[in-house]
MARZADO-541939 format. One record per residue (C-alpha): residue number from 1; residue in one letter; x, y, z. Coordinates in Angstrom, 2 decimals. Each point is the difference from the previous one (the first is absolute). Layout:
N
+------+------+---------+---------+---------+
: resi : resn :      c1 :      c2 :      c3 :
+------+------+---------+---------+---------+
:  NUM :    a :       X :       Y :       Z :
...
+------+------+---------+---------+---------+
! end
This chain:
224
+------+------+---------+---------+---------+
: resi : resn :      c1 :      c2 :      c3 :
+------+------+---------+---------+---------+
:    1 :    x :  197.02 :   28.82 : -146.43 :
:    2 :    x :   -1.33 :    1.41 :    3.29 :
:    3 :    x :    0.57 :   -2.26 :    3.24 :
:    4 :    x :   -3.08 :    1.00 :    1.68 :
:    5 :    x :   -3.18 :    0.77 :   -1.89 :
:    6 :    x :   -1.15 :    3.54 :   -0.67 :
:    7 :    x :   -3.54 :   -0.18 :    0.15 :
:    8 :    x :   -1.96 :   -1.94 :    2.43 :
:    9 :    x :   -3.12 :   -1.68 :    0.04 :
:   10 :    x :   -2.64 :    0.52 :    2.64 :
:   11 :    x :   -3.16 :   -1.89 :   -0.07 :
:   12 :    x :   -2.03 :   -1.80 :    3.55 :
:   13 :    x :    2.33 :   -2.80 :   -0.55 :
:   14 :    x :    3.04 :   -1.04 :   -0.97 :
:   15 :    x :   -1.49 :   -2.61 :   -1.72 :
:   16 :    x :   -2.09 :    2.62 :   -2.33 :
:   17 :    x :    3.15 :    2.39 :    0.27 :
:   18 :    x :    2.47 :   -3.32 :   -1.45 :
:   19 :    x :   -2.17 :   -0.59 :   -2.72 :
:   20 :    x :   -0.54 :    3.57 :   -1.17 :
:   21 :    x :    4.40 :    0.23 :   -0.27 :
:   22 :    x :   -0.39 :   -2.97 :   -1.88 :
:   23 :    x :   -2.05 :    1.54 :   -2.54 :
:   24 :    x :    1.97 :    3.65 :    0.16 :
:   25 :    x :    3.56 :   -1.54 :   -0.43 :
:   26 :    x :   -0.68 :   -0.28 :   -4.10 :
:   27 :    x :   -1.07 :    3.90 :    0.65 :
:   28 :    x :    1.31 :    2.02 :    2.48 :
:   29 :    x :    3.06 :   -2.59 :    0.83 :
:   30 :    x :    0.57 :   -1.33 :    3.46 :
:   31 :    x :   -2.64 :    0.86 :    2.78 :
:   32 :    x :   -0.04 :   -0.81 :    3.69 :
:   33 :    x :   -2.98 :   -1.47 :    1.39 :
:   34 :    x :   -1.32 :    0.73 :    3.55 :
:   35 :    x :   -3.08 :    0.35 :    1.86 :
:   36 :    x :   -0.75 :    3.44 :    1.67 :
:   37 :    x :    1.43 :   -1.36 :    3.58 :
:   38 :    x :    2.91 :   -1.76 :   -2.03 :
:   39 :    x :    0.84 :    2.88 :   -1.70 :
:   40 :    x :   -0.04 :    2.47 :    2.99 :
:   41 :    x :    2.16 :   -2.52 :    1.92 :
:   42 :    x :    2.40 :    0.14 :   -2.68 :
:   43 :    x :    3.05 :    2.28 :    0.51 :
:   44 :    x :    1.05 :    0.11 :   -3.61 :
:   45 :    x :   -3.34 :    0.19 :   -2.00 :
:   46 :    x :   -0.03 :    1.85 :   -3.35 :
:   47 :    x :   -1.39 :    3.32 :   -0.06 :
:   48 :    x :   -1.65 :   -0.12 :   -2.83 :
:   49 :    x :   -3.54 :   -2.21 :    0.36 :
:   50 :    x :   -2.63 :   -2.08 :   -2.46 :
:   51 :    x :   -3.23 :   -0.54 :    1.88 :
:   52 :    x :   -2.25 :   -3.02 :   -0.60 :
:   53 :    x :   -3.15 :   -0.98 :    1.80 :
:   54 :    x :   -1.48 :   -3.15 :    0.50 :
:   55 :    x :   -2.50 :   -0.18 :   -2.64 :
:   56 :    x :   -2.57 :   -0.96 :    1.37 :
:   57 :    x :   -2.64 :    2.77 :    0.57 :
:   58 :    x :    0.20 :    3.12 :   -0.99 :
:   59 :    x :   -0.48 :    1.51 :    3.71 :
:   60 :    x :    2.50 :   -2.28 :    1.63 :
:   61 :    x :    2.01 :    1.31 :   -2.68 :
:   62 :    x :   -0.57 :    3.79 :    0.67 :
:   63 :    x :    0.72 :   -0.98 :    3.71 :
:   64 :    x :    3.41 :   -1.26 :   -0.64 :
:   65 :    x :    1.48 :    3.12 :   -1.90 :
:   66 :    x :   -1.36 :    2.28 :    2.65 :
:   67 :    x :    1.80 :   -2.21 :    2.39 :
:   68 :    x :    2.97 :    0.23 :   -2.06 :
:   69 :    x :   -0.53 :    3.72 :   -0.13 :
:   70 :    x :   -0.76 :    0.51 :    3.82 :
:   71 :    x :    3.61 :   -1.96 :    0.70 :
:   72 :    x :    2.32 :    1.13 :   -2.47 :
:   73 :    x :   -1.21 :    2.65 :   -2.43 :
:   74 :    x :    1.06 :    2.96 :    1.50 :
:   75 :    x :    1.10 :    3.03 :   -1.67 :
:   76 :    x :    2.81 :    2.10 :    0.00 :
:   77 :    x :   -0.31 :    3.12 :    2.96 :
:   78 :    x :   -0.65 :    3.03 :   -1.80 :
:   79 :    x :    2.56 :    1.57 :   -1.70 :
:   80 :    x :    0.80 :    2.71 :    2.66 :
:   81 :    x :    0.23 :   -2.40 :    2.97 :
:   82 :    x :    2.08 :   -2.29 :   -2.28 :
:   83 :    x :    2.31 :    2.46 :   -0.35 :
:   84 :    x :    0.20 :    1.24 :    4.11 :
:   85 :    x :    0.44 :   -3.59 :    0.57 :
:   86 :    x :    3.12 :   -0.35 :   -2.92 :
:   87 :    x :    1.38 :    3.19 :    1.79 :
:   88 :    x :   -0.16 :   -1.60 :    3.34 :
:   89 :    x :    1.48 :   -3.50 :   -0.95 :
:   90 :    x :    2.79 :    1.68 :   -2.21 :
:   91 :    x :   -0.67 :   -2.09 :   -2.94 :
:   92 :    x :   -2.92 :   -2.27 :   -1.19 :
:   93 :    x :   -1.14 :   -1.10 :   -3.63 :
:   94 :    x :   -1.18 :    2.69 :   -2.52 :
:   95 :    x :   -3.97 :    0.85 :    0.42 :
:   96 :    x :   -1.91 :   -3.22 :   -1.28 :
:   97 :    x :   -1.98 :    1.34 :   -3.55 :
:   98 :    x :   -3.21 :    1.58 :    0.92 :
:   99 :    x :   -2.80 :   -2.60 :   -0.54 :
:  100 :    x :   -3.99 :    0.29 :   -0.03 :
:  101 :    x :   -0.11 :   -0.36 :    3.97 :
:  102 :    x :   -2.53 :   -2.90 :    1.42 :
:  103 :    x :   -2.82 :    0.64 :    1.86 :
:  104 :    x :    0.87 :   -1.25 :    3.65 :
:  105 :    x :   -2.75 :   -2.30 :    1.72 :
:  106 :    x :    0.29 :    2.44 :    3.14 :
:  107 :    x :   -2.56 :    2.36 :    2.15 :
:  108 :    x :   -0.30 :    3.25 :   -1.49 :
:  109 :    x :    0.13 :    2.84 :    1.93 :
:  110 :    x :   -1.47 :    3.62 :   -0.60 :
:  111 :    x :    2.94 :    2.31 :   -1.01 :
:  112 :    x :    2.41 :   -2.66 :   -0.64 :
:  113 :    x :    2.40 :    0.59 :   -2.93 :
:  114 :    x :    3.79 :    0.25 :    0.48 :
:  115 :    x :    0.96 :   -1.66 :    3.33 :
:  116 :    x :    1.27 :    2.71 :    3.01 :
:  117 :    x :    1.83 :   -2.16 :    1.64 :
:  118 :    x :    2.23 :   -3.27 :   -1.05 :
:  119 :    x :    2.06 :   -2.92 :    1.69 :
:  120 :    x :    2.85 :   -0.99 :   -1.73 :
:  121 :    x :    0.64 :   -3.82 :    1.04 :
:  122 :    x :    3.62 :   -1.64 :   -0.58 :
:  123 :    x :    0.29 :   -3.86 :    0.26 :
:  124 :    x :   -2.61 :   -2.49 :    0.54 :
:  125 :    x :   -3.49 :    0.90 :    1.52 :
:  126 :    x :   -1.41 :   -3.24 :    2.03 :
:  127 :    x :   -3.39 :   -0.22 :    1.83 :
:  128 :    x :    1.95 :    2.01 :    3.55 :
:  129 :    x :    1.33 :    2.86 :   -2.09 :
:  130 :    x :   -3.16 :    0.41 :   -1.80 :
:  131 :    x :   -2.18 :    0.34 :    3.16 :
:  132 :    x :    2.06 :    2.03 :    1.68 :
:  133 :    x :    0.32 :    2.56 :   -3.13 :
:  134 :    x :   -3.86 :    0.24 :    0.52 :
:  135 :    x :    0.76 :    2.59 :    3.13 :
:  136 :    x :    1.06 :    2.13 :   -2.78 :
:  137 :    x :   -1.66 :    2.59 :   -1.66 :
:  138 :    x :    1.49 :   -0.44 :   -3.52 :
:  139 :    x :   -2.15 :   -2.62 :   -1.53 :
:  140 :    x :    1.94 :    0.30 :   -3.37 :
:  141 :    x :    2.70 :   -2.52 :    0.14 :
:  142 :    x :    2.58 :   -0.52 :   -2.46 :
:  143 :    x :    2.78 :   -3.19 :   -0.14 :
:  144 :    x :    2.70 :   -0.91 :   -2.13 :
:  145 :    x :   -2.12 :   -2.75 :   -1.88 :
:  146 :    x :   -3.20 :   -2.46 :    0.86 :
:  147 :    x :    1.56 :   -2.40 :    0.92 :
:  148 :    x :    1.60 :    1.78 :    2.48 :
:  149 :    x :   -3.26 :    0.00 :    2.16 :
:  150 :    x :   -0.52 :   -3.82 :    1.90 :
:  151 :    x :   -3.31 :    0.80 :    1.29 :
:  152 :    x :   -3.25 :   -2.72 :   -0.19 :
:  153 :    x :   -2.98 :    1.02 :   -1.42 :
:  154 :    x :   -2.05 :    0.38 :    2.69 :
:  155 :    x :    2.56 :    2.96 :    1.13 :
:  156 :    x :   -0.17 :    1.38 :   -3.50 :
:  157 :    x :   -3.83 :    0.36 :    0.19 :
:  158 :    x :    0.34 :    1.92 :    3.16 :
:  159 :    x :    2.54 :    2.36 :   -0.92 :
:  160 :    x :   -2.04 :    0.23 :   -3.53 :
:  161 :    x :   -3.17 :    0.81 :    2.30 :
:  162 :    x :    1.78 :    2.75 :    1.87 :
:  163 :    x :    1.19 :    1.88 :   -2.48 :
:  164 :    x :    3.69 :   -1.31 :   -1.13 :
:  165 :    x :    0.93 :    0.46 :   -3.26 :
:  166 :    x :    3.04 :   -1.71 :   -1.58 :
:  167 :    x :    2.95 :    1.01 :   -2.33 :
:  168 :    x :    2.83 :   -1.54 :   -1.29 :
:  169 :    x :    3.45 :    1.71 :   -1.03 :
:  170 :    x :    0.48 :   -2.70 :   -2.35 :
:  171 :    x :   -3.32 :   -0.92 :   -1.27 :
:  172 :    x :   -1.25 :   -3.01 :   -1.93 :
:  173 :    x :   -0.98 :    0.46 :   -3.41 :
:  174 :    x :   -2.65 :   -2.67 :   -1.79 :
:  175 :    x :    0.87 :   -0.87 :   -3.72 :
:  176 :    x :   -2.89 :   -1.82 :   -0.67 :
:  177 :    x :   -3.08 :   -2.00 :    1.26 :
:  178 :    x :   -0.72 :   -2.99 :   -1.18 :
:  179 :    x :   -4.20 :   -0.18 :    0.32 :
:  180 :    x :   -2.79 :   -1.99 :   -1.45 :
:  181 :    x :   -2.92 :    1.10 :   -2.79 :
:  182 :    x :   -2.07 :    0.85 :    3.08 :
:  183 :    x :    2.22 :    2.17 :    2.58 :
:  184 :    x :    1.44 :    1.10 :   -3.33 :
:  185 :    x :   -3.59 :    1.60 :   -1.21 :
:  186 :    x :   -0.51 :    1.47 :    4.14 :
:  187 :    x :    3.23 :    1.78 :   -0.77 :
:  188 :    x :   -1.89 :    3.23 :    0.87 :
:  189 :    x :   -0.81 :   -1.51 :    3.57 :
:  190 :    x :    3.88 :   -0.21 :    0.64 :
:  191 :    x :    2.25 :    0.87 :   -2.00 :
:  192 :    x :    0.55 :    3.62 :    0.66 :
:  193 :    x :    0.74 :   -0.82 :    3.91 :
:  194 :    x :    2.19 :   -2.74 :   -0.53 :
:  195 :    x :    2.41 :    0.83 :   -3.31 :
:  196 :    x :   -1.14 :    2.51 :   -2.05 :
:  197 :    x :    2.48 :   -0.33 :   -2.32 :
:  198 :    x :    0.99 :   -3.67 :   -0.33 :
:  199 :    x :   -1.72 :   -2.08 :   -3.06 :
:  200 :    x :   -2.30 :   -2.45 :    0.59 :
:  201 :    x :    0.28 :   -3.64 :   -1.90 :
:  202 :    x :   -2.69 :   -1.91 :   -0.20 :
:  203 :    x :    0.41 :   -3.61 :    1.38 :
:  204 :    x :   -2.36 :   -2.33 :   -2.07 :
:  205 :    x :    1.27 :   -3.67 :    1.52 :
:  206 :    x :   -2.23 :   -0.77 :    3.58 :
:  207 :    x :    1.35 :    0.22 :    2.65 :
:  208 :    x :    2.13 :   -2.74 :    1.90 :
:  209 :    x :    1.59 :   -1.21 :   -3.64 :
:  210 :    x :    3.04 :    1.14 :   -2.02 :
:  211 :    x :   -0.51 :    3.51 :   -1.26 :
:  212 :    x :   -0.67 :   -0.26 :   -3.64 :
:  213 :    x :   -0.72 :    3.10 :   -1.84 :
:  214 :    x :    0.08 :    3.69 :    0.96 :
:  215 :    x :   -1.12 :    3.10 :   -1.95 :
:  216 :    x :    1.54 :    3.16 :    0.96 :
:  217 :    x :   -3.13 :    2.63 :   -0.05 :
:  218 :    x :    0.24 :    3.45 :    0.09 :
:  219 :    x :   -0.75 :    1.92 :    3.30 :
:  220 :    x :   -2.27 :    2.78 :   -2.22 :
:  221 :    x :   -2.26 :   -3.23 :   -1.27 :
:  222 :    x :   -0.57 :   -1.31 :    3.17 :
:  223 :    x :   -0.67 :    2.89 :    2.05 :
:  224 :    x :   -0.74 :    3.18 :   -1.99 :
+------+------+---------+---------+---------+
! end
């Protein structure tokens, strides 16, 4: 058996996050709970992610994978960047799977498509290095992982606002979101930008008490 957990848990608290292992243990075996901050603070989180909002309204709901999304989602670089950037280092892993790309919650620009320009940033990025990366003309910035990046979400915003965009050598894939009958049924308001490929399973305990039952829904019934 694995000494640290494969798949973690992220949901607004730990509390929420605890409860949802709990329930995944008979299922997907051990899970690490965390809360977004607890997880990004954690040097040795698993990779691979199961997302589960609050509950509680279906908005609040929405507004927690986005958040999720904004932080930690980020794809791959393209393929040909990937591959300067493999050359450069001398060795990195093979090309992540190509994957339905998300939507990024970003300005658009007119003629934007493939970025012209790139920053390729090794170690952590705090609040300093961030800022100063900003007298750059490169807004496409790519890191090792998300967790990488130790900047507050205030900063994040304002980057977001002036055009960064974020990607990940090694980035985190979502095996499954754990979502009740409602955010479930507004699939089609989400799902796409968040994990287009992960399944969705319905939560039908409330909120606050022991996860109970789950049904595992196909993506094509919720959102074709």
């Amino acid at each position: 058996m694995s000494k640290h957990p494969a798949i973690a848990v992220i949901a607004p608290t730990r509390a929420r996050a605890r409860r949802a292992a709990d329930f995944l243990a008979r299922r997907t075996g051990a899970a690490a709970p965390f809360s977004l901050a607890g997880y990004l603070a954690c040097r040795r989180a698993p990779r691979r992610l199961i997302l589960c909002p609050a509950g509680r309204s279906v908005a609040d709901d929405i507004a927690f994978l986005r958040k999720v999304r904004d932080r930690v989602l980020w794809d791959a670089p393209e393929e040909v960047i990937y591959s300067a950037i493999a050359g450069f280092l001398g060795s990195l892993p093979e090309a992540p799977n190509p994957l339905p790309r998300r939507r990024q919650s970003r300005p658009s620009r007119k003629g934007e498509g493939a970025p012209k320009a790139a920053l390729l940033l090794e170690g952590t990025v705090d609040s300093a290095r961030a800022r100063a990366l900003l007298g750059e003309d490169a807004r496409f910035w790519i890191v090792e992982h998300p967790r990488k990046v130790r900047v507050g979400a205030v900063l994040m915003e304002q980057l977001r606002r002036k055009g960064v965009r974020w990607c990940a050598l090694r980035p985190l894939s979502v095996a499954g979101i754990l979502a009740s009958p409602g955010l479930a049924r507004a699939s089609s308001r989400w799902k796409r930008d968040v994990a287009p490929g992960a399944p969705i399973w319905v939560v039908t305990s409330p909120p606050g008490r022991p996860l109970a039952r789950t049904e595992s829904t196909p993506v094509s019934r919720l959102t074709g």
